[in-house]
N, C-alpha and C positions, 0 to 999 in steps of 0.2 A: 411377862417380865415387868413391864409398866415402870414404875419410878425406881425399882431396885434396878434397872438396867443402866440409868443415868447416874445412880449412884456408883455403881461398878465401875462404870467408863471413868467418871469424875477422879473417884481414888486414885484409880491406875494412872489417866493422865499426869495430874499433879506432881506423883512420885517421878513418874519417865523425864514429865518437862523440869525439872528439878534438878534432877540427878544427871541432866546433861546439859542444863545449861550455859556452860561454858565452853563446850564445843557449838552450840549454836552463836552463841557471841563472835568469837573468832570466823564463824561462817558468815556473819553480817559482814566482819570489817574486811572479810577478805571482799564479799560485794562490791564495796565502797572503792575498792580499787582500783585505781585508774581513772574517775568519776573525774567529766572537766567542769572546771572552776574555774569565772570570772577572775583575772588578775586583780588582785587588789593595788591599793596607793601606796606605794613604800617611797620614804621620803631620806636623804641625806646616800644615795647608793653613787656607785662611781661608774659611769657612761658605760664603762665594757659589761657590764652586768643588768645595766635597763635601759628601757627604751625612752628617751626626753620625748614627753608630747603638752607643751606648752610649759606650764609651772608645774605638772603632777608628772611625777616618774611611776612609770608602769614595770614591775618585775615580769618577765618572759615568763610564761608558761611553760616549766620543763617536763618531761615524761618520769614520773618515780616508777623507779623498777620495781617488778613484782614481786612478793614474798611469799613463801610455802604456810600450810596454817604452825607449821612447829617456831618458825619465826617470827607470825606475826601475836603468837601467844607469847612470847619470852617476851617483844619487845613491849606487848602490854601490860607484862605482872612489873617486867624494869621500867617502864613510865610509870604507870597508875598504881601500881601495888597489886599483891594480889590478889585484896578484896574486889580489884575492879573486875574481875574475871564473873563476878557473880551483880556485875551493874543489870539493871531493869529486871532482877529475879520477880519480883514483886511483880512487875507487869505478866510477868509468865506465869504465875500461879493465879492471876485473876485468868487472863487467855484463855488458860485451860482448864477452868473454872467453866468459863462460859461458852469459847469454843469447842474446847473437846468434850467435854460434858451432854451439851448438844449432839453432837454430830454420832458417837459413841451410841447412847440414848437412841438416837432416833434407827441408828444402823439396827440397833437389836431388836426393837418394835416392829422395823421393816421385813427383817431379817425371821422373825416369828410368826409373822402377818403372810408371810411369802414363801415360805419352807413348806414343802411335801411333809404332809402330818404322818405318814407310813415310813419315808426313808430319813426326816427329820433335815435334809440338806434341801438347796435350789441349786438352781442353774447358774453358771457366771458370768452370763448376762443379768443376770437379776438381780445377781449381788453386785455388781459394779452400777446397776442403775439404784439400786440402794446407795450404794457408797456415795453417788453423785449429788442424789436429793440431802442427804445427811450432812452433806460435809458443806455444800452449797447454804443451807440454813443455820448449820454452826457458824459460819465465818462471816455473814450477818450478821448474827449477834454479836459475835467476840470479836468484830474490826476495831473497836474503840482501842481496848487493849492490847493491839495487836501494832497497832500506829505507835501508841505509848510504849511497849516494848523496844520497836526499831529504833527508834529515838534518845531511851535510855542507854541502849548497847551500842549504839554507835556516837555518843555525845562527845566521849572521850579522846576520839580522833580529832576533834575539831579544836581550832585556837580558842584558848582559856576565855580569850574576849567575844568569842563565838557561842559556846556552851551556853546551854538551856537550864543545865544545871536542874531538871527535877529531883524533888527529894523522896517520891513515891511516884506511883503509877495515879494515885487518887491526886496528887499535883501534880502529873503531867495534863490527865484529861480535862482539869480543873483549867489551868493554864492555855491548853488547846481551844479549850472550848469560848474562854474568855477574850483571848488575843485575836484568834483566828476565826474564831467562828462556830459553831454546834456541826454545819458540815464536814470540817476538818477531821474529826474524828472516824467521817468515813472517805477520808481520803484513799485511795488507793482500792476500795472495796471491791471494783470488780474482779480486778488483778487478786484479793484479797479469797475471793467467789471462788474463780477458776481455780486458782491454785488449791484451793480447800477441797474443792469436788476433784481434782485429778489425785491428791494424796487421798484421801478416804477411799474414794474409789478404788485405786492400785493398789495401798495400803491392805485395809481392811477384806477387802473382795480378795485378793490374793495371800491374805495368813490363811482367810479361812478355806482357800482352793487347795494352797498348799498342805494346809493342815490335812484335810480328807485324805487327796491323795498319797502321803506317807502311810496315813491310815489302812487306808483301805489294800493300798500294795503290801502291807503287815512289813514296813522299813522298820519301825521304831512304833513300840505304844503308845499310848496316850497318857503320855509324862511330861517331862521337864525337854529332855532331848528333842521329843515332838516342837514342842512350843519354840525354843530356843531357834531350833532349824529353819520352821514355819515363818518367823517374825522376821530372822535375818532376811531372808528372800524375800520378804514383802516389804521391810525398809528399802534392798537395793529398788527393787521393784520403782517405790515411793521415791524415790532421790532421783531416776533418771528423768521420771515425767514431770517431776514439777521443780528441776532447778532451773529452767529457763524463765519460766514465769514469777518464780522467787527473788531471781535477780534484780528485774522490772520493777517488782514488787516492795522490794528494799530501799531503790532510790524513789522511788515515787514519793513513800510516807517519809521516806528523808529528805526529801529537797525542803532547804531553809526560801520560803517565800516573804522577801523584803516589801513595805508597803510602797504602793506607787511603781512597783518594778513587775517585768514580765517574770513566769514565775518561768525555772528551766525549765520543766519537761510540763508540755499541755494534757499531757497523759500517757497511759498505759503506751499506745501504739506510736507515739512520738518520743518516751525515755526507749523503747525497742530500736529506732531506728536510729536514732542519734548513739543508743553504745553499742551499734552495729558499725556504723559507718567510721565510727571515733577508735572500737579498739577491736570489730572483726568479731566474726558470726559465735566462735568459741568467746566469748565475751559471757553470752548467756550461760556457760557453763563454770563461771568461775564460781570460787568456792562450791564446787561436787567435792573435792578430797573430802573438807571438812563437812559438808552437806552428808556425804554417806557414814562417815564418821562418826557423824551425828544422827541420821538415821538411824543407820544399824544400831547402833545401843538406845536409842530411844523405841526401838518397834520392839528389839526382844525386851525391855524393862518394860513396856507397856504392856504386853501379852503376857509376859511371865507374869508379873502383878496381876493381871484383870484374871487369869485361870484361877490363881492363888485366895484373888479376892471372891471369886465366884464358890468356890470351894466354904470361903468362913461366913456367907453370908444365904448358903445354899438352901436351909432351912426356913429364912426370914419370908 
């Protein structure tokens, strides 16, 4: 396959991360939920509402209830308009440019490299140790955009005088890299790692497990119904293993780090325990509705596209 493999994976990606963008959005900010926050200074408030501590009054930290993703969509197209629904698209189409491109690519070289030349399949342990090296070296690469994404999609929740306000993904990294640092960009990378190697893995090792075995039990031929079937069960697949790590993952590249200040979370295994202990073990499960929602229509638009595109490019 060689570089038409990267090309396939690329097309498809792009289209899927695209065309579900907006359900991933709403998957951030349901993330963000609950996330605690240092009280700020609020000045001129009346004693039963904050706490006097010398001349700065402090507003009380209260708990904001939780929202479903149907609510927290409405309330973002009624703030922000509806074009905010498609904020940090830009960051998503470099992403998966550079992450799924990768990771796609290298699954099919491995996957070529590793297949029984008589029966044309492998074993699924080999595909999922595929999936792992694949998806592990995508998200390498494509952490820059990946940082610049969360950032974009989640900027909007934050007070106007807070906002970062990028006007691209090429002036978020620009901005990050300048303010913050060149390391910043791979902020969160391991969290970044892991979670790439457990979706490509389940993801991809399980269309293509599923895929055979519909096949080969003669359920459905090798159509559109095959694919569609195959992809859904590998998105559910894909959303249970890595919404824990996706959460982590979220606030990490999100946390706003002041100069001279401790930043919140020291890392991966410290943002875990801290929105463990802050809001309880289903914590890491927040945003799955929209997680599988987004899944699932991003795995069958990815697979349906990438057969479709294999299909017009099968000659080349």
């Amino acid at each position: 396959m060689g570089l038409k493999g990267f090309a396939e994976g690329g097309i498809a990606s792009i289209i899927a991360g695209c065309s579900t963008h907006p359900l991933d959005l709403i998957k951030v900010r349901m993330q963000l939920q609950g996330e605690t926050n240092a009280p700020k200074p609020v000045h001129n408030l009346r004693p039963a509402l904050a706490f006097q501590t010398g001349s700065t009054v402090h507003v009380a930290a209260l708990p904001q209830p939780r929202v479903g993703p149907i609510a927290v969509g409405l309330r973002l197209v009624q703030q922000e308009g509806l074009a905010a629904l498609f904020s940090g698209v830009s960051a998503t189409v470099l992403r998966q440019t550079l992450y799924s491109t990768t990771r796609m690519g290298l699954y099919d070289v491995l996957k070529t490299r590793w297949s029984d030349p008589a029966a044309g399949t492998m074993p699924l342990g080999r595909k999922i140790e595929a999936g792992l090296i694949a998806g592990g070296i995508g998200a390498a690469v494509g952490n820059p955009a990946d940082v610049a994404m969360v950032r974009m999609q989640a900027d909007g929740r934050l007070p106007p005088a807070q906002r970062r306000n990028y006007k691209s993904v090429v002036d978020a990294i620009a901005r990050m890299a300048r303010q913050e640092g060149v390391t910043s960009l791979w902020r969160g990378s391991s969290l970044t790692v892991n979670r790439a190697m457990l979706v490509t893995a389940s993801q991809l090792a399980s269309y293509d497990q599923f895929k055979e075995m519909i096949l080969e039990r003669g359920v459905m031929r090798d159509g559109l119904g095959t694919h569609v079937t195959a992809s859904f069960a590998a998105g559910f697949v894909a959303a249970v293993a890595s919404n824990p790590v996706d959460v982590i993952k979220t606030r990490v590249m999100n946390m706003r780090v002041e100069p001279g200040e401790a930043p919140p979370y020291t890392g991966a295994l410290d943002c875990a325990l801290k929105t463990v202990r802050a809001e309880g073990p289903m914590a890491l499960y927040k945003g799955f509705v929209p997680t599988i929602s987004r899944q699932g229509p991003f795995t069958v638009v990815l697979f349906v596209t990438l057969e479709q595109v294999r299909k017009l490019l099968k000659d080349f």
